[in-house]
N, C-alpha and C positions, 0 to 999 in steps of 0.2 A: 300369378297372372293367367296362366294355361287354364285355372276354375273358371275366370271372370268367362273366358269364352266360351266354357263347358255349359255354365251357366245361361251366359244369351242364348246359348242353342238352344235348351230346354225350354225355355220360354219362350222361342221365337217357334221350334220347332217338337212340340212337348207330343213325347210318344202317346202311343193310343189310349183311351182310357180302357181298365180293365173291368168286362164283364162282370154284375153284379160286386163291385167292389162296394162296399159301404165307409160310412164314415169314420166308423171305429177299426175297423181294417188295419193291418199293417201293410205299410209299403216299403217294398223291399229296391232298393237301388246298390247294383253292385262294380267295384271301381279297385283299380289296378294305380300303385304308388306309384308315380312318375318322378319322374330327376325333379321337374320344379316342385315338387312338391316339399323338400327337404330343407331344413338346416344346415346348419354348419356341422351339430352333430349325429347328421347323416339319418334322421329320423323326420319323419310328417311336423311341419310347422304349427303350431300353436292354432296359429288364424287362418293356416290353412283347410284346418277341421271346419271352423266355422264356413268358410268356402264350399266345402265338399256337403256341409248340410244343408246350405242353400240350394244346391241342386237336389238333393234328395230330396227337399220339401215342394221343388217342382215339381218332380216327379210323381212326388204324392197327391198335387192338384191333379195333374193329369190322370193318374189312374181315378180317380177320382169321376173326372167329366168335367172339373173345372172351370179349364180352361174359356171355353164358349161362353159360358154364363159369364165370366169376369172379363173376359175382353169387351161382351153387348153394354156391360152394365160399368166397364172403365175402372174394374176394379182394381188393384196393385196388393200383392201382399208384401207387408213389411215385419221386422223383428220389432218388437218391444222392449223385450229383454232375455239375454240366455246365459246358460250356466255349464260351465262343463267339467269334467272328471275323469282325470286322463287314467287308465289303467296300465296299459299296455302300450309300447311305442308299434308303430307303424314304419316299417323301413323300405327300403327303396325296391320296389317291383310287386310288392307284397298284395296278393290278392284280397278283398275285405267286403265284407255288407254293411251297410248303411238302413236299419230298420228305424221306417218313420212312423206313430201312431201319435193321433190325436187321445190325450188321457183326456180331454176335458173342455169346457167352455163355458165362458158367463157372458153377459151385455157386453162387457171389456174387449178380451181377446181370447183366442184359442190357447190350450195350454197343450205342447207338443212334447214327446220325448223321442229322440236318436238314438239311436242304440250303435256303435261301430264294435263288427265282430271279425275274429282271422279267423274262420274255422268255428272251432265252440268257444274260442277264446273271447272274453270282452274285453277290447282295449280301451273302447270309452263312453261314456254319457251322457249325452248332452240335454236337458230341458231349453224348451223354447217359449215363449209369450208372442204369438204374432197377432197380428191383425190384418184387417182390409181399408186399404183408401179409394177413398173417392180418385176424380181427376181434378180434385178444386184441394186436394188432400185433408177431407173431412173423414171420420174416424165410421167406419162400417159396423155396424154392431154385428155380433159374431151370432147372435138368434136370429138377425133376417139373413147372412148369411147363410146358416143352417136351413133355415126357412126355405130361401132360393134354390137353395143346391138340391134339397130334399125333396120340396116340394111339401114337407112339414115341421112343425114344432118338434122338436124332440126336446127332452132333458138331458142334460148333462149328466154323465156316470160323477161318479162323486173323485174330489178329486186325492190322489195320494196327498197324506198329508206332509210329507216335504215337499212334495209341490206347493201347497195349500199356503204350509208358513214361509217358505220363499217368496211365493206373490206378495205374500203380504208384506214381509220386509223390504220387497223393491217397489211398491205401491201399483202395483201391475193389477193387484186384487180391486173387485168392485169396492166402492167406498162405500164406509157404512153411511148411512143419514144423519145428520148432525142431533143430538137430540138436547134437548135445555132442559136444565136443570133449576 
């Protein structure tokens, strides 16, 4: 519960954006284990990961410049689909980074990776699929996002291919066009 709040802040109140950050950029969000963040066996919650990426993926609009453009234009980001891979536990006061990079994007949605580190240690890894909604929750294509944010077209870096067959197994991926035979 203590994220859901951590979370309205950055959204309500989403720090500066960072000077010449770009879109392929990592953004770095750093965060301190707290009691609610625990289990019963005294280690970071499951869902609580996925909590703590939702802020870090604020933070990422923000350093970004995001924020502005998506508030004029009523945009919302939401998850699609994610995945994650716990390495490491995370225990109670434990200092950690939370690196968010955009690997990728099509028409569909943005394709994200988190990275959770203690040190040089990787405790986890999360891929994300998010997208942008309208205010009527009509689906944003992630090229006029690009577009907007940029100010240009860009292409997509090409994507990991466990990224690539994941999308595709959760149907996240662009669909092909039906062809007849």
């Amino acid at each position: 519960m203590a994220r859901m709040f951590q979370l309205t802040w950055t959204g309500l109140f989403p720090r500066k954006a960072r000077p010449g950050q770009k879109l392929l950029d990592p953004s770095v969000t750093r965060m301190r284990v707290g009691l609610l963040d625990l289990d019963s066996n005294l280690h970071v919650n499951n869902g609580t990961y996925l909590q703590m990426m939702d802020v870090a993926r604020n933070n990422q609009i923000a350093d970004l410049g995001m924020f502005p453009i998506a508030r004029q234009k009523g945009w919302a980001p939401v998850v699609a689909a994610s995945t994650m891979k716990y390495r490491r536990s995370l225990r109670p006061f434990d200092r950690f980074e939370i690196t968010t990079r955009i690997i990728g994007w099509d028409e569909r949605v943005f394709y994200l990776e988190q990275v959770f580190t203690r040190g040089d240690k990787l405790c986890a890894r999360g891929i994300v699929a998010s997208r942008f909604l309208d205010r009527k929750g009509n689906r944003i294509s992630a090229l006029d996002v690009v577009r907007d944010v940029m100010g240009e077209d860009l292409p997509s870096p090409e994507l990991p291919a466990d990224v690539a067959a994941w999308a595709r197994a959760l149907d996240v991926a662009p669909r092909e066009p039906a062809t007849r035979s």
